[in-house]
PDB file of the backbone (N, CA, C, O) and the ligand in Angstrom, with CONECT records:
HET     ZN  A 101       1
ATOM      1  N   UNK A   1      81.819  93.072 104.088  1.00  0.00           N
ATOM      2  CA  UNK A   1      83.016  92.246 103.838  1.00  0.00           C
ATOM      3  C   UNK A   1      83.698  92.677 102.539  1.00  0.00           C
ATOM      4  O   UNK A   1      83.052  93.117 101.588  1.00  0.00           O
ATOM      5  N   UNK A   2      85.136  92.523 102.530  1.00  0.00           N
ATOM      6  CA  UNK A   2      85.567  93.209 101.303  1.00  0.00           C
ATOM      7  C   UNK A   2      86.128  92.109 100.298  1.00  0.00           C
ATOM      8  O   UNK A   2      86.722  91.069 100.582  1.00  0.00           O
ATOM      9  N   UNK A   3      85.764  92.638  98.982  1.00  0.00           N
ATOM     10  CA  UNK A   3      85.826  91.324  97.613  1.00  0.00           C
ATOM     11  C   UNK A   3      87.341  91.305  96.956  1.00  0.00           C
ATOM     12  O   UNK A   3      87.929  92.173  96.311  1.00  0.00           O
ATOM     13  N   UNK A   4      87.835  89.696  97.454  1.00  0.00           N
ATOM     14  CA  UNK A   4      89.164  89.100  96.721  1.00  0.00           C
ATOM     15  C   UNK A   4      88.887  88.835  95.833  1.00  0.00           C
ATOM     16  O   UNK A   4      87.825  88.380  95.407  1.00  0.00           O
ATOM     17  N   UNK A   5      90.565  89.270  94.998  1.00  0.00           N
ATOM     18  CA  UNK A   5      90.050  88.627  93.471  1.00  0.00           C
ATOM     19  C   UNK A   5      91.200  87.141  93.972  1.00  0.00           C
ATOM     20  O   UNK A   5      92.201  87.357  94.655  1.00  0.00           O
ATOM     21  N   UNK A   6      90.866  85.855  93.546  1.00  0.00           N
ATOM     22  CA  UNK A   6      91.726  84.847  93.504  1.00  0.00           C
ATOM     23  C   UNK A   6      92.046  84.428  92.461  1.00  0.00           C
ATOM     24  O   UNK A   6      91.446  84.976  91.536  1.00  0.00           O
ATOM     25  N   UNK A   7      93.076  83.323  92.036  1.00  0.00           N
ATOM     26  CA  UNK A   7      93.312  82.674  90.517  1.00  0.00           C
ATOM     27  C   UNK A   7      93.916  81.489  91.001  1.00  0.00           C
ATOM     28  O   UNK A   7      94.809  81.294  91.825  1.00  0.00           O
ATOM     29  N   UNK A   8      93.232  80.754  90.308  1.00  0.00           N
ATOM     30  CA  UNK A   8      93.123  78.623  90.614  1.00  0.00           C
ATOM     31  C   UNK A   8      94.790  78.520  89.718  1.00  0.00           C
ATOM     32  O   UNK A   8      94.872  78.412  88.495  1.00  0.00           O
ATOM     33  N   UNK A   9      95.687  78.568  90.423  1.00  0.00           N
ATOM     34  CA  UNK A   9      97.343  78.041  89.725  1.00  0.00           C
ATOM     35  C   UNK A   9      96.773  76.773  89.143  1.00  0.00           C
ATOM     36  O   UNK A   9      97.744  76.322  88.535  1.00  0.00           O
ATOM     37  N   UNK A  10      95.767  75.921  88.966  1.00  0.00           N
ATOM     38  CA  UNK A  10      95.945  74.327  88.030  1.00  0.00           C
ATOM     39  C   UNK A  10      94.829  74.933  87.032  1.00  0.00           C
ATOM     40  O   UNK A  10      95.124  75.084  85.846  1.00  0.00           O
ATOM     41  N   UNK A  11      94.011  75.154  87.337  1.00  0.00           N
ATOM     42  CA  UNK A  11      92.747  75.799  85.888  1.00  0.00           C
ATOM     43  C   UNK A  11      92.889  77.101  85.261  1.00  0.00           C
ATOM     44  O   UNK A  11      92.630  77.302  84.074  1.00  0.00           O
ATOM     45  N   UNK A  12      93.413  78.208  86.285  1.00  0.00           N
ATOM     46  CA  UNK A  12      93.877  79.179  85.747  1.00  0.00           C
ATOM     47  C   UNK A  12      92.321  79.849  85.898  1.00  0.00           C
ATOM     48  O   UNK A  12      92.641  80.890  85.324  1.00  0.00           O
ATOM     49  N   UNK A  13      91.347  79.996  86.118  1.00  0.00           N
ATOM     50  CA  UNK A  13      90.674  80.786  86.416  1.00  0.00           C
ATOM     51  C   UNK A  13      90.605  81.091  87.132  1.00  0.00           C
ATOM     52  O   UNK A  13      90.857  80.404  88.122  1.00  0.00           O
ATOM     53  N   UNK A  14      90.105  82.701  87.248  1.00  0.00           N
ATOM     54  CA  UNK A  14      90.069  83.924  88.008  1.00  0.00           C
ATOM     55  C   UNK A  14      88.663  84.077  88.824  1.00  0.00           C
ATOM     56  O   UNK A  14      87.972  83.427  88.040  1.00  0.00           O
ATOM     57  N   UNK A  15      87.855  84.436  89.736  1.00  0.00           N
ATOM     58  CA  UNK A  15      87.321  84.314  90.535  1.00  0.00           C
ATOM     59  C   UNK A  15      87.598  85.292  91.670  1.00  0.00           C
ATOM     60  O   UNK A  15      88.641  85.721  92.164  1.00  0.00           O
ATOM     61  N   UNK A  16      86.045  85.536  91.961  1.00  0.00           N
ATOM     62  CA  UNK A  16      85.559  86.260  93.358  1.00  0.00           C
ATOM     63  C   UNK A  16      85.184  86.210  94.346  1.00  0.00           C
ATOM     64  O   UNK A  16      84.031  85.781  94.323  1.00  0.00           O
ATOM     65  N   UNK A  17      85.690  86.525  95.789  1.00  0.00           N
ATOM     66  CA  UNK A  17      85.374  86.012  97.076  1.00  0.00           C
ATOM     67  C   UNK A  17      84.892  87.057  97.707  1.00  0.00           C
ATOM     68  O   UNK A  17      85.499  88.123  97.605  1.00  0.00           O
ATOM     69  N   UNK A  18      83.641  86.968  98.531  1.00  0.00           N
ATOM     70  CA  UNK A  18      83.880  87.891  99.616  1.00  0.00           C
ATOM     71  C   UNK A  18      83.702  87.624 100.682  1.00  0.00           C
ATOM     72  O   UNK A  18      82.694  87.201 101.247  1.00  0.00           O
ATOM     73  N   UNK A  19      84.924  87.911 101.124  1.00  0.00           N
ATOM     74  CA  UNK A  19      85.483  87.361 102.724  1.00  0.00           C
ATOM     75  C   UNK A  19      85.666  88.349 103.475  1.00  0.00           C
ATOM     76  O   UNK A  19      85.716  89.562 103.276  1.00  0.00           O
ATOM     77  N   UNK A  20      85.831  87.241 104.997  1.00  0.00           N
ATOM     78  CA  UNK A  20      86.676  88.355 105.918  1.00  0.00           C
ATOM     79  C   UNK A  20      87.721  88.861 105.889  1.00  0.00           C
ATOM     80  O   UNK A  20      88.494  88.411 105.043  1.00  0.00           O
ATOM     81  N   UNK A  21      88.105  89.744 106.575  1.00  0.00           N
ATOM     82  CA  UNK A  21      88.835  90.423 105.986  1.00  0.00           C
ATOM     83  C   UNK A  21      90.458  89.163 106.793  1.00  0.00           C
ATOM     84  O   UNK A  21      91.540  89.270 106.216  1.00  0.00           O
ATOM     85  N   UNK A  22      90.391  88.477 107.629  1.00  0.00           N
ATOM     86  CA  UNK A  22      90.936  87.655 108.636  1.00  0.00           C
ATOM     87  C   UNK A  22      90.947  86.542 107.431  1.00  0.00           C
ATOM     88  O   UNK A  22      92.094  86.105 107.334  1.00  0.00           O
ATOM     89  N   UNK A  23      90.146  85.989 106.567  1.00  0.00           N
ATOM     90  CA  UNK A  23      90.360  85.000 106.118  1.00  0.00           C
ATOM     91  C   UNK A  23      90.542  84.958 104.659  1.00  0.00           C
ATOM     92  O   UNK A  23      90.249  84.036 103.898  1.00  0.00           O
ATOM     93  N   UNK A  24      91.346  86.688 104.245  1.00  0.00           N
ATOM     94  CA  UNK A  24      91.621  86.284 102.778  1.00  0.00           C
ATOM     95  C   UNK A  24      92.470  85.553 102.368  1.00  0.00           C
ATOM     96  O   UNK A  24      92.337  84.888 101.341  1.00  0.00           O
ATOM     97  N   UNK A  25      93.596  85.549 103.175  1.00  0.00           N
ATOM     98  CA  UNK A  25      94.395  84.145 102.781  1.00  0.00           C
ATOM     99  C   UNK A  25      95.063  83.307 103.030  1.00  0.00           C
ATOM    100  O   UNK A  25      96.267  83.093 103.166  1.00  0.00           O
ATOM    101  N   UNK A  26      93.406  82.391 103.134  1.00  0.00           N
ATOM    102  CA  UNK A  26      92.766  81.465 103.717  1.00  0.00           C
ATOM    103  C   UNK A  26      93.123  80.462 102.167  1.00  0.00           C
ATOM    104  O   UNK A  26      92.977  81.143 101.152  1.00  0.00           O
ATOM    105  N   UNK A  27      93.463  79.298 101.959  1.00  0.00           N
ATOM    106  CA  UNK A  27      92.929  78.494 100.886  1.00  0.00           C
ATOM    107  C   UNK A  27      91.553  78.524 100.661  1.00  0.00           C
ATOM    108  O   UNK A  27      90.794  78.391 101.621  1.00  0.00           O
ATOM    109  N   UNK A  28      90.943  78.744  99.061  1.00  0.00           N
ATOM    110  CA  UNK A  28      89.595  78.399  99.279  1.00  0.00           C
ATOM    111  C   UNK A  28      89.490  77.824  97.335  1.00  0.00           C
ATOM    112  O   UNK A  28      90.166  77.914  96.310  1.00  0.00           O
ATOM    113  N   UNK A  29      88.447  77.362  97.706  1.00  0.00           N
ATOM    114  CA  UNK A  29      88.250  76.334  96.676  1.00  0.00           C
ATOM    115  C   UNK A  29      88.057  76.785  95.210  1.00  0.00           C
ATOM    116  O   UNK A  29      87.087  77.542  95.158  1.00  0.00           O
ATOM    117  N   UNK A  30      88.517  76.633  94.235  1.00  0.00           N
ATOM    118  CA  UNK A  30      88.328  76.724  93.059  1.00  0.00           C
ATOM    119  C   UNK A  30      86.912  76.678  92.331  1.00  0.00           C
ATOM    120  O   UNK A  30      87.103  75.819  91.470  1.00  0.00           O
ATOM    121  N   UNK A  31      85.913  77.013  92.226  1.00  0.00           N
ATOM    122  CA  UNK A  31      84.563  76.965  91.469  1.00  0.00           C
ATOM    123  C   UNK A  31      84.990  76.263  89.805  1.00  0.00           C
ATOM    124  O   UNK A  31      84.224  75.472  89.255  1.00  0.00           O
ATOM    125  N   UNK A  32      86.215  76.673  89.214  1.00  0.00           N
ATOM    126  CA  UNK A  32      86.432  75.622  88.002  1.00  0.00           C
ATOM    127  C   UNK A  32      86.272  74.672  88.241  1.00  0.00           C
ATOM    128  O   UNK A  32      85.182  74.118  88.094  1.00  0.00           O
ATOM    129  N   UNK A  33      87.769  73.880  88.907  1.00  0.00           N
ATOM    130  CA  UNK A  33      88.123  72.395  88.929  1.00  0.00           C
ATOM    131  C   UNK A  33      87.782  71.820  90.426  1.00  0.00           C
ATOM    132  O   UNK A  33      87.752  70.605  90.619  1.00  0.00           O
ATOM    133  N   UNK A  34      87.532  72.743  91.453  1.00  0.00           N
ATOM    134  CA  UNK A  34      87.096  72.273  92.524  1.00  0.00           C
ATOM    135  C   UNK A  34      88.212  72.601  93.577  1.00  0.00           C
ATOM    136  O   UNK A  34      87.875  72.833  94.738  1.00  0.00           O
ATOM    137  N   UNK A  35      89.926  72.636  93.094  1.00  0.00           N
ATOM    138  CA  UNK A  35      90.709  72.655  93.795  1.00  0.00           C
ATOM    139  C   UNK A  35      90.902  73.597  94.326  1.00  0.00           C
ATOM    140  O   UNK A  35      90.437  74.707  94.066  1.00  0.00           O
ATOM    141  N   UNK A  36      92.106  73.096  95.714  1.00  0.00           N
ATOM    142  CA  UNK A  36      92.153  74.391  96.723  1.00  0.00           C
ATOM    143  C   UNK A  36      93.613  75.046  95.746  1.00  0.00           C
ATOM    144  O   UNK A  36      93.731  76.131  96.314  1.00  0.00           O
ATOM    145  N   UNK A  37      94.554  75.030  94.840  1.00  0.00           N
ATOM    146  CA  UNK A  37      95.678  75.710  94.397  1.00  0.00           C
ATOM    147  C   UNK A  37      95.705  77.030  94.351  1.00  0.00           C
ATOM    148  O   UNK A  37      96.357  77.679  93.532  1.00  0.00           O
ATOM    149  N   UNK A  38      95.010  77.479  95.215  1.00  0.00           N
ATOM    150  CA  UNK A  38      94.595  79.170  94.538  1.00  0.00           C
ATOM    151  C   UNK A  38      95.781  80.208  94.943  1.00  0.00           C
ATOM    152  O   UNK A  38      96.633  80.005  95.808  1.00  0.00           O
ATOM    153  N   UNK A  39      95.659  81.270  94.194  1.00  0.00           N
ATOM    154  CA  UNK A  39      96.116  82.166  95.268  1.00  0.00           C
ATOM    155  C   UNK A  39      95.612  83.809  95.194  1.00  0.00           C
ATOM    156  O   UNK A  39      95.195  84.169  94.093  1.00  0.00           O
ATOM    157  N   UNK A  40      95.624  84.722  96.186  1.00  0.00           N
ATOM    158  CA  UNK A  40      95.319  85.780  95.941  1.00  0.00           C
ATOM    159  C   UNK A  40      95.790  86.721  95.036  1.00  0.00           C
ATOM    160  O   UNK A  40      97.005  86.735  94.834  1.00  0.00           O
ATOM    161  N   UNK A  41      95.139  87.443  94.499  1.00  0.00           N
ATOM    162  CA  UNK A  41      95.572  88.717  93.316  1.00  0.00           C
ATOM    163  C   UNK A  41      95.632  89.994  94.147  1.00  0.00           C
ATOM    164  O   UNK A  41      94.676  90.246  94.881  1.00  0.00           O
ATOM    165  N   UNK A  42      96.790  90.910  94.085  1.00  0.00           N
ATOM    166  CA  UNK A  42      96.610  92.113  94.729  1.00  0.00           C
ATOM    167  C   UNK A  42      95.236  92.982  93.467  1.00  0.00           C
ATOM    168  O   UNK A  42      95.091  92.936  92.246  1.00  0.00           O
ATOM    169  N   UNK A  43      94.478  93.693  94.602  1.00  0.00           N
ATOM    170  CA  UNK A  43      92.899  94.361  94.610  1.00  0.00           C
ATOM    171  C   UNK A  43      93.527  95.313  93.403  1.00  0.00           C
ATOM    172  O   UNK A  43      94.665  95.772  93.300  1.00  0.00           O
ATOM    173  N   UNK A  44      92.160  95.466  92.364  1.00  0.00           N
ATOM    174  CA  UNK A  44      92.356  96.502  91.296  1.00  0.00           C
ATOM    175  C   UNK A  44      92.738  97.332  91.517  1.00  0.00           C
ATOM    176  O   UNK A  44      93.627  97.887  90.872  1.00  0.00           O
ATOM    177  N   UNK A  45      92.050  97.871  92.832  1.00  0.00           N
ATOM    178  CA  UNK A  45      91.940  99.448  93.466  1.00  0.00           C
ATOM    179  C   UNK A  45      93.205  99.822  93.668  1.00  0.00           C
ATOM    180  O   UNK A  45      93.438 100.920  93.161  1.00  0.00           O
ATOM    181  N   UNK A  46      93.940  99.423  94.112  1.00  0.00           N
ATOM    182  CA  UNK A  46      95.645  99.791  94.358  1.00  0.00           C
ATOM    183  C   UNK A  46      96.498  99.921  93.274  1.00  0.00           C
ATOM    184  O   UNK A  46      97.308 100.823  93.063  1.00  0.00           O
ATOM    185  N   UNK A  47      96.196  98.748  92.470  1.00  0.00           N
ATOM    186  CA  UNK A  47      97.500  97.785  90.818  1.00  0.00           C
ATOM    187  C   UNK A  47      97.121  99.513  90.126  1.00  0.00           C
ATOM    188  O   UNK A  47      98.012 100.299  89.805  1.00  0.00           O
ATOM    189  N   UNK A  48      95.619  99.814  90.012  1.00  0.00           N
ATOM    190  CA  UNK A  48      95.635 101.348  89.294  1.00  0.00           C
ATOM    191  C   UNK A  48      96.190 102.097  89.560  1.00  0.00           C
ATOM    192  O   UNK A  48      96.850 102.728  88.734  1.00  0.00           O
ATOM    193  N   UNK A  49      96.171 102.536  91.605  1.00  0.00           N
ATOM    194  CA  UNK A  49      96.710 103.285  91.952  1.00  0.00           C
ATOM    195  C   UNK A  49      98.095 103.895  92.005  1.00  0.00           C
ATOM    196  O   UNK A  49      98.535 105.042  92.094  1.00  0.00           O
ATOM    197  N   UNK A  50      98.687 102.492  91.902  1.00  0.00           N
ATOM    198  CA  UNK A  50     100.167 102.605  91.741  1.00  0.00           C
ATOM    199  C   UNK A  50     100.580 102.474  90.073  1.00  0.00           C
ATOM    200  O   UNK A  50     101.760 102.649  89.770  1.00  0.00           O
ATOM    201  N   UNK A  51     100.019 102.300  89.478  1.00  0.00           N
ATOM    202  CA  UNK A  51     100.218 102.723  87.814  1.00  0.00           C
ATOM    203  C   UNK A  51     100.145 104.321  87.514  1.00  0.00           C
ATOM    204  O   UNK A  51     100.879 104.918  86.726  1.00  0.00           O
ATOM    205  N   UNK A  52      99.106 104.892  88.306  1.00  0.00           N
ATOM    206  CA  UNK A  52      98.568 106.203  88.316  1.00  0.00           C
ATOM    207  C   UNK A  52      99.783 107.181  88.695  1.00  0.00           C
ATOM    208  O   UNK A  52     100.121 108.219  88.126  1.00  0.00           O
ATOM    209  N   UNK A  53     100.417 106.471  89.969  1.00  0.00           N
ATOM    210  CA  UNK A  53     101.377 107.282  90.203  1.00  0.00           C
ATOM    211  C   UNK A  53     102.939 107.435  89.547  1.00  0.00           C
ATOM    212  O   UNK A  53     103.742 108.365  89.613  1.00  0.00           O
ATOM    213  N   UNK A  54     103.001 106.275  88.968  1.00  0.00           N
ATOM    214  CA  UNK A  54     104.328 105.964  88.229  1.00  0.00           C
ATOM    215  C   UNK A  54     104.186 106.816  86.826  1.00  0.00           C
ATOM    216  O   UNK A  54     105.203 107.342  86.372  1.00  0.00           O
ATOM    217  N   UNK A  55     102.576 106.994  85.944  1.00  0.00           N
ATOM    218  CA  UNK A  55     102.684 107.781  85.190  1.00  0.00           C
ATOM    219  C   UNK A  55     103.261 109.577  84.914  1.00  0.00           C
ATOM    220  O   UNK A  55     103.874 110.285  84.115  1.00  0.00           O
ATOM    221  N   UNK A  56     102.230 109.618  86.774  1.00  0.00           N
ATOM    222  CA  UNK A  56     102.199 111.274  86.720  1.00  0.00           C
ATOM    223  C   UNK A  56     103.505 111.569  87.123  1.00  0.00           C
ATOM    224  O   UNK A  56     103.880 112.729  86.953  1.00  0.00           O
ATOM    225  N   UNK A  57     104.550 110.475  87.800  1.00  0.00           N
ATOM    226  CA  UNK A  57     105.538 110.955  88.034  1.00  0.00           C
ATOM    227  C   UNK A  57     106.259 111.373  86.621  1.00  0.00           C
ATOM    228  O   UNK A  57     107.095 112.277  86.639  1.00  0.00           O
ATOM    229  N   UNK A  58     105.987 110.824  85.616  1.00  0.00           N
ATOM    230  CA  UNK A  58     107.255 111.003  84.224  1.00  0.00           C
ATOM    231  C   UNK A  58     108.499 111.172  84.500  1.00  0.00           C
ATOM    232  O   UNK A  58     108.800 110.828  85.643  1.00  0.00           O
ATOM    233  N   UNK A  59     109.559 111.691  83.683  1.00  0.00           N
ATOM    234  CA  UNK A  59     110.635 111.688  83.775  1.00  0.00           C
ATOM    235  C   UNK A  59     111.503 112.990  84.783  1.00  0.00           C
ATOM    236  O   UNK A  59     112.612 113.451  84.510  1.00  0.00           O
ATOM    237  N   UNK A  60     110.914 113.253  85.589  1.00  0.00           N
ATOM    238  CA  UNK A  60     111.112 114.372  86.514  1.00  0.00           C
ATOM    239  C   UNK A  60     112.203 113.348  87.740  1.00  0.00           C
ATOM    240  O   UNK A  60     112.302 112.122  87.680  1.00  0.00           O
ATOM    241  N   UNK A  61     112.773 114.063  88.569  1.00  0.00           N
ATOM    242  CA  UNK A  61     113.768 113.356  89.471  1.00  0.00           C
ATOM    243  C   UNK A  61     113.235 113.832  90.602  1.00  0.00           C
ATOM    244  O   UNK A  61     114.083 113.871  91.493  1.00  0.00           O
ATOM    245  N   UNK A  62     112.005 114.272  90.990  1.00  0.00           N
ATOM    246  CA  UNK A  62     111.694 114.343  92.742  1.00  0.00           C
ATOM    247  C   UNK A  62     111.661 115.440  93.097  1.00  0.00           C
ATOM    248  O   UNK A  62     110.696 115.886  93.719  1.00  0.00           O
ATOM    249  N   UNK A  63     112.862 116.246  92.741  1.00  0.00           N
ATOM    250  CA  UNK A  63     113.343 117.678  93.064  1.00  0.00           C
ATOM    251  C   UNK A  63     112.784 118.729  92.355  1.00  0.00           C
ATOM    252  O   UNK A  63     112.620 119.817  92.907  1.00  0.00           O
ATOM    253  N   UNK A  64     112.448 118.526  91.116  1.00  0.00           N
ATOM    254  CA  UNK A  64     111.339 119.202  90.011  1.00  0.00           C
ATOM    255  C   UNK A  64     110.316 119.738  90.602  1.00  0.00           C
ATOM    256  O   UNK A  64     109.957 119.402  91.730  1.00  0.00           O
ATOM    257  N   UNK A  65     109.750 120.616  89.906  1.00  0.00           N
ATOM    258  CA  UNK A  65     107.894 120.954  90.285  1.00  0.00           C
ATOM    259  C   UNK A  65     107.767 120.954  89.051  1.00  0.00           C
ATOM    260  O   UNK A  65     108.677 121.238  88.272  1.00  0.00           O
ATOM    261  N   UNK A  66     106.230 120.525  88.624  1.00  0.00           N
ATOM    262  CA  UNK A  66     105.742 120.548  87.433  1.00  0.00           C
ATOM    263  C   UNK A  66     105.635 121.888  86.592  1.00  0.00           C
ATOM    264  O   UNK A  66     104.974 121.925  85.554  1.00  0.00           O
ATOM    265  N   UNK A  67     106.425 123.160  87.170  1.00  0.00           N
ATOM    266  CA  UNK A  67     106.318 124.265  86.094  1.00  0.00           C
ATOM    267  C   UNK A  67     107.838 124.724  86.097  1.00  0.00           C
ATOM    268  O   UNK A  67     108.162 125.702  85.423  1.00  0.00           O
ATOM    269  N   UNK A  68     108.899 123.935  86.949  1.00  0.00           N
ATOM    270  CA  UNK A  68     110.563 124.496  86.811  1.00  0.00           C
ATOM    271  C   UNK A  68     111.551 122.968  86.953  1.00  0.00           C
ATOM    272  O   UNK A  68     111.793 122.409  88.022  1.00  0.00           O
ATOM    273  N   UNK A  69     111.886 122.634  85.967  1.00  0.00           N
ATOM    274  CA  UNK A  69     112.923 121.610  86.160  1.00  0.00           C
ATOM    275  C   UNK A  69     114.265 121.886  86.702  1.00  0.00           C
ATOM    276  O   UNK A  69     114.881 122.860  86.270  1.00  0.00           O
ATOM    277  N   UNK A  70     114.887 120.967  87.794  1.00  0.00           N
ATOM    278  CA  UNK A  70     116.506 121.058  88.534  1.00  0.00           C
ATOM    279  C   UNK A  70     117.378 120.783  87.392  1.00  0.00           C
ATOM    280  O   UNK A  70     116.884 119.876  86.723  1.00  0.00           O
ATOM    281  N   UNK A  71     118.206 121.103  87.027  1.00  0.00           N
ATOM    282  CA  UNK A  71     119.274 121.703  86.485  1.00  0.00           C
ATOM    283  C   UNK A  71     119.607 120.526  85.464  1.00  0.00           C
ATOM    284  O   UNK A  71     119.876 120.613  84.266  1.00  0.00           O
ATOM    285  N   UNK A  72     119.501 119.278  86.365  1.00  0.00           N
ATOM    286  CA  UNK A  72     119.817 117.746  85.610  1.00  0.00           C
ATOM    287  C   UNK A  72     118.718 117.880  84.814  1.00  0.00           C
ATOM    288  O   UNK A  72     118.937 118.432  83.736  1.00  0.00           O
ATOM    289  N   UNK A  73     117.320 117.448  85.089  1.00  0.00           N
ATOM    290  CA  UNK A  73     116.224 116.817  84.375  1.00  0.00           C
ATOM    291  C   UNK A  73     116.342 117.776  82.906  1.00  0.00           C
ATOM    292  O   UNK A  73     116.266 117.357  81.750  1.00  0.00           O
ATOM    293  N   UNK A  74     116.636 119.770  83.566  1.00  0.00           N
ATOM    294  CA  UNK A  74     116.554 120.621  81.965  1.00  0.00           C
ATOM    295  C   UNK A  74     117.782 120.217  81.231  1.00  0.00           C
ATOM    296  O   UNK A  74     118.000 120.537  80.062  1.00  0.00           O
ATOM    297  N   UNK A  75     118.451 119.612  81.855  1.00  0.00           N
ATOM    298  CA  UNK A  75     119.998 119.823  80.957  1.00  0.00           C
ATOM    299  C   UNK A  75     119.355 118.490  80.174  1.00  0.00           C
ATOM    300  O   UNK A  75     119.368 118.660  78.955  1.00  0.00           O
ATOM    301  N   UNK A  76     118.830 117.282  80.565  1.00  0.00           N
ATOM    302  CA  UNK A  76     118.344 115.903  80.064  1.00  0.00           C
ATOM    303  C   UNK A  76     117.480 116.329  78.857  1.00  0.00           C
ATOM    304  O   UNK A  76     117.706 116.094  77.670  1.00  0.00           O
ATOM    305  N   UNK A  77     116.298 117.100  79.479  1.00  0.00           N
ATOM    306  CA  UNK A  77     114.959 117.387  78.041  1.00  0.00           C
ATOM    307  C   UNK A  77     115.984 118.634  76.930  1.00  0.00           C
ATOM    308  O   UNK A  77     115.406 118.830  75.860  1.00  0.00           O
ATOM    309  N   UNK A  78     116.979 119.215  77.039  1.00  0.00           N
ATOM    310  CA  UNK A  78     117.390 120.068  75.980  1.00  0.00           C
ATOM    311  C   UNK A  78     118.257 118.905  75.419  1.00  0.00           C
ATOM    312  O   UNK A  78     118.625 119.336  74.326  1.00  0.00           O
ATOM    313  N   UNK A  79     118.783 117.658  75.583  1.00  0.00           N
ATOM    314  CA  UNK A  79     118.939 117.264  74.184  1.00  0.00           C
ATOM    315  C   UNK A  79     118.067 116.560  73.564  1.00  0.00           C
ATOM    316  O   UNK A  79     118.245 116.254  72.385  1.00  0.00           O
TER     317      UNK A  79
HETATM  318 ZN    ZN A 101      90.815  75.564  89.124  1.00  0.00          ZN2+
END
């Protein structure tokens, strides 16, 4: 079964589930205050993944390769 991260919107703590994959979001109960207010957190594994990629992209426009810049991006880094 694969592990949700959740967070209680009234206590504010963060917390771990492991559920089906059918019932992540599912209301489930708060271990702080008891309540159901929760809601799911998108998974570490991805929030990195997509940080990872926004870095390596840098200031390049798509059309670049990492050893020849398009005409815009060199005309941009020479000033
Ligand atoms: Zn709570």
């Amino acid at each position: 079964m694969p592990l949700y991260e959740y967070k209680c919107i009234r206590c504010e703590t963060r917390f771990d589930a492991l559920r089906a994959m059918a019932d992540a979001d599912d209301p489930i109960e708060c271990p702080g205050c008891g309540g159901a207010e929760t809601h799911r957190l998108i998974s570490l594994f991805s929030a990195v993944g997509d940080e990872g990629v926004i870095a390596g992209a840098g200031d390049s426009c798509g059309s670049c390769t990492p050893s020849a810049s398009c005409a815009t991006c060199a005309a941009k880094s020479a000033r």
